[in-house]
N, C-alpha and C positions, 0 to 999 in steps of 0.2 A: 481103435477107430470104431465107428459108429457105421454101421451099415444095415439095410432092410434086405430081412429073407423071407420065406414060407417053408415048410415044411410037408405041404400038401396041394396036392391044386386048388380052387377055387374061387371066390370072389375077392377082389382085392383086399375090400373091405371088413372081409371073413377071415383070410390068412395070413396077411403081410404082421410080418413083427418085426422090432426094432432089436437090435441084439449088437456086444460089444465085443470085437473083434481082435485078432493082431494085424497089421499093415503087412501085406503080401512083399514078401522081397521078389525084387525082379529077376530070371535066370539071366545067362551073360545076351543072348538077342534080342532081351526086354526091357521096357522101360518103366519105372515107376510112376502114376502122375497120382497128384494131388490134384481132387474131382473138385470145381468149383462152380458148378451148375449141372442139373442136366432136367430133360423135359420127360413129360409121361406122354406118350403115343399110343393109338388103340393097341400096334404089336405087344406092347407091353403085357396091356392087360391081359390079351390074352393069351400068351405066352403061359405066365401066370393063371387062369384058368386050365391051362392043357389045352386048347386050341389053336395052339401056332402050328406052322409047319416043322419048325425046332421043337422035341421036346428036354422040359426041365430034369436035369438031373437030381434029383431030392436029395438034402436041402438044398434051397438054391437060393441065389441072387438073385436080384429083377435085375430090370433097365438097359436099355440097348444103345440109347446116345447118351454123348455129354460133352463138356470140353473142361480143361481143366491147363495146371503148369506142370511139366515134367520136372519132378521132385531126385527124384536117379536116372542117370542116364544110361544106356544099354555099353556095353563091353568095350565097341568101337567106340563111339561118342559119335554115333552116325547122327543122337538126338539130344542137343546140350541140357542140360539142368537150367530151367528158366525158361526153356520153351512153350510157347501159348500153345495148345493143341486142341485138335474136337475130333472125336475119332467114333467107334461103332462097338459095343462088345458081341453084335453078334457073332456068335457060331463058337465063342469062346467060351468057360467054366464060369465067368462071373459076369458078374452083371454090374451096370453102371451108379446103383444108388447103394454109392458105400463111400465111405471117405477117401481112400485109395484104394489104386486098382493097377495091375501089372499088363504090358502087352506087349505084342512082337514091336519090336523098334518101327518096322515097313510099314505097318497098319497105323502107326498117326499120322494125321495130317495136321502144319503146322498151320495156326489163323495169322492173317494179318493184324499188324499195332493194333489198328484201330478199331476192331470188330469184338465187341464185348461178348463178355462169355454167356450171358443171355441171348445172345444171336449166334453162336460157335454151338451152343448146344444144342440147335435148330437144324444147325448147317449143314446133319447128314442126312438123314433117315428122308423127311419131308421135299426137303428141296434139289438134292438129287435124285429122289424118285420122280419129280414132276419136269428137270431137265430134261432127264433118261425118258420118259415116257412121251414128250412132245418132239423130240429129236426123232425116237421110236415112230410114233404115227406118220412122221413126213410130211405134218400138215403145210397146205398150203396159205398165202397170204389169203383171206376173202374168208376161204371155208368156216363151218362151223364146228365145233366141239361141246360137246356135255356133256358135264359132268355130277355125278350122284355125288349127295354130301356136299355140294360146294361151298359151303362155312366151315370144313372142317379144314385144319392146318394145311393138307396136303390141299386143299379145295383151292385156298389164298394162293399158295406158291402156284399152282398152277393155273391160275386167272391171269395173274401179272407174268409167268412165263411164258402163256401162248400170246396174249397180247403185245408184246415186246415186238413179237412175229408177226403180226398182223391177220392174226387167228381171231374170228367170231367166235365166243364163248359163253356158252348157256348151264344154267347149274340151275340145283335142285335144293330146297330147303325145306324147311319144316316148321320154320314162325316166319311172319310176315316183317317185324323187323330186323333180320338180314338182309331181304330184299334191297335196301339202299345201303347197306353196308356193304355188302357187294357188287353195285351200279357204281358204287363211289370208287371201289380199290380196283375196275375194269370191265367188269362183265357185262354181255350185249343184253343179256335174256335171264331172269331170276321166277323160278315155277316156284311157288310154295305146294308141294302137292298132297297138301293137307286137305286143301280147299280144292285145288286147279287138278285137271284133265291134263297130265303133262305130253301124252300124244298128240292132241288139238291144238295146243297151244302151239307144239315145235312146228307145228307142220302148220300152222298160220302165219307166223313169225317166219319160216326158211324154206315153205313152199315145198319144198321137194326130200327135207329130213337135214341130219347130219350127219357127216361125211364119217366123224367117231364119235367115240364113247367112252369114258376112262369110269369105270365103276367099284368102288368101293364099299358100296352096301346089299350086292344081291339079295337074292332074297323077292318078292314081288316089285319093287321098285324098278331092280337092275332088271325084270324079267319087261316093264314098263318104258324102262329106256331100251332094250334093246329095239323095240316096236318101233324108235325114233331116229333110227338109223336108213338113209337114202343104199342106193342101189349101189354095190359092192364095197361099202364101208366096213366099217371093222370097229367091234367092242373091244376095249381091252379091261380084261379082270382082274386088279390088283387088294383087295378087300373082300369081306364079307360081315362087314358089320352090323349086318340085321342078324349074324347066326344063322341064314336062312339061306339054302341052295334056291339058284334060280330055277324057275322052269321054261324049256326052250320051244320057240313056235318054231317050230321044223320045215313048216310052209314058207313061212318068211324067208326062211336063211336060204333054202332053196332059190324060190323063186325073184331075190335078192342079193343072193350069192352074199350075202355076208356072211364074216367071217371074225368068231372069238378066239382073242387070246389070253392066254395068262400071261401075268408080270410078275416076276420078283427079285427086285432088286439085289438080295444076296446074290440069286443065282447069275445075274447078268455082270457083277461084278466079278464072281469067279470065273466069267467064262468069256471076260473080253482080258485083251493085253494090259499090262500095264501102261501102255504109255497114251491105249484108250481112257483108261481109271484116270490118269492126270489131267485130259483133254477137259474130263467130264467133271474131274470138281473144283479147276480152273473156273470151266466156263458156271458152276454153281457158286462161284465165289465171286466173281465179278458181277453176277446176278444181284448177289447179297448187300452188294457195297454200291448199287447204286442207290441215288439220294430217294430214288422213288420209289424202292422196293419196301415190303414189310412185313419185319416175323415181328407179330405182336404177342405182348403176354400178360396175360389177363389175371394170375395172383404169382408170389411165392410162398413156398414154404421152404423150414429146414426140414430136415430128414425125417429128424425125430417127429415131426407131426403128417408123419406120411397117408395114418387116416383121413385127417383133415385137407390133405390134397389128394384124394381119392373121393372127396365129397365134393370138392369145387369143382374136379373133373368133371363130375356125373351131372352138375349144375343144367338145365336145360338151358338152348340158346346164348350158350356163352363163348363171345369172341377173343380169341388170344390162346394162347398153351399158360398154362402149370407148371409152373418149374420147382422141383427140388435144389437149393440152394445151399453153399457153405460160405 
């Protein structure tokens, strides 16, 4: 089988290699699948450089989502052979951009007929994190929320997830047109803050700030949104895709009483019950399959041209995910 490794940290585009494999057999509580999509996420990359909070065991796999058909089935046949699945490799030895890949039978999850594997391979990482994290805040109908990066994957799912709720939702960009790209898929308030003053604006627009903050780029931005947070709100920090630590006005938070958290999805999945984990990608599924939702995707490739989807990644202002395809 054909699967991409590194052998060193670094740029994706500096260390990914294409290299030809034997197909992992499954032990007896695992299941085989045959990988028939899966997308590139920032986790990835930087995983991949040595900046995740997992680190890579050399040589290593990438890829952390995918969905695919279960090829062997585990001991029991708790998972048939021909089952559609999308499932997560974190926290496991391999990683998801290889032809086949072995896992615990419990860790997939099957997709419905009708949800293609171009949308299965979306349907973890992104849109359970923006469930989890709008369930998380307890936002109310009315209030408002903004968001850093709002064009990026997780941006999208979580515009049409608060809006479902009747959540105000303000997001942040960086080309101007996004701005109606995102007016159109829900959002109340679109800052390009290339150009714009995103503290004047919020506070002209919602008078008294926003209630949260879901932030994925710290760094001086996130330090920018915090500033746009009303009186006992709450940032929550699940990114850091500027590289860049925030720096915190200690005045504010004080005399605001707001309050930052961290998010991360692994950890919240290891640390709620199982029959929470079912509630939550239930309700991420029937998110998915409504007619108005949408994980868009902006190219493919196959494997083998994994540079070449490391370049369209890095494309500026570009709407939809990447997907590595078989």
């Amino acid at each position: 089988m054909i699967e991409v490794i590194f052998e060193r940290t670094g740029l994706p585009e500096d260390v990914l290699q294409v290299k030809e494999s034997p197909a992992p057999e499954p032990k007896p509580h695992e299941v085989q699948i045959e990988v028939k999509a899966r997308n590139i996420n920032p986790s990835d990359l930087m995983f991949i450089q040595g900046r995740y909070g997992i680190q890579p065991n050399l040589p290593s796999s990438a890829g952390f989502e995918a969905a695919g058909i279960v090829s062997k089935s585990d001991a029991e046949g708790r998972v048939p052979i021909g089952t559609r699945v999308m499932f997560t490799a974190q926290g496991t030895s391999m990683g998801t951009w290889r032809e086949y890949i072995t896992l615990p039978a419990k860790q997939v999850i099957p997709m419905p007929d009708e949800m293609p594997f171009e949308v299965g391979c979306q349907a973890f990482v992104n849109p359970v994190t923006a469930v989890a994290m709008v369930n998380q805040s307890a936002l109310k109908e009315g209030e408002w929320l903004l968001l850093t990066a709002g064009a990026s994957a997780f941006g999208k799912f979580a515009i049409q997830v608060a809006k479902s709720k009747g959540i105000r939702v303000a997001c942040t960009v960086r080309h101007d047109e996004q701005k109606k790209y995102l007016t159109d898929l829900g959002a109340d308030l679109v800052v390009n803050t290339e150009k714009e003053d995103l503290r004047k604006v919020i506070t002209e627009v919602t008078e008294v700030g926003v209630t949260a903050v879901f932030d994925a780029v710290g760094g001086e931005l996130g330090a920018k949104a915090l500033t746009c947070i009303k009186q006992l709100g709450t940032m929550y920090v699940f990114g850091v895709l500027s590289l860049e630590n925030m720096s915190l006005n200690t005045g504010m938070m004080i005399f605001k009483e707001v309050k930052i958290e961290g998010f991360w999805l692994s950890s919240l999945l290891q640390r709620i019950s199982s029959e929470e984990r079912a509630k939550l990608y239930k309700e991420t599924q029937a998110f998915l399959m409504k007619d108005d939702s949408k994980a868009e995707v902006a190219e493919k490739f196959p494997l083998s041209e994994i540079k070449a989807a490391i370049a369209a990644y890095n494309k500026p202002g570009r709407n939809g995910k990447i997907l590595l395809v078989s």
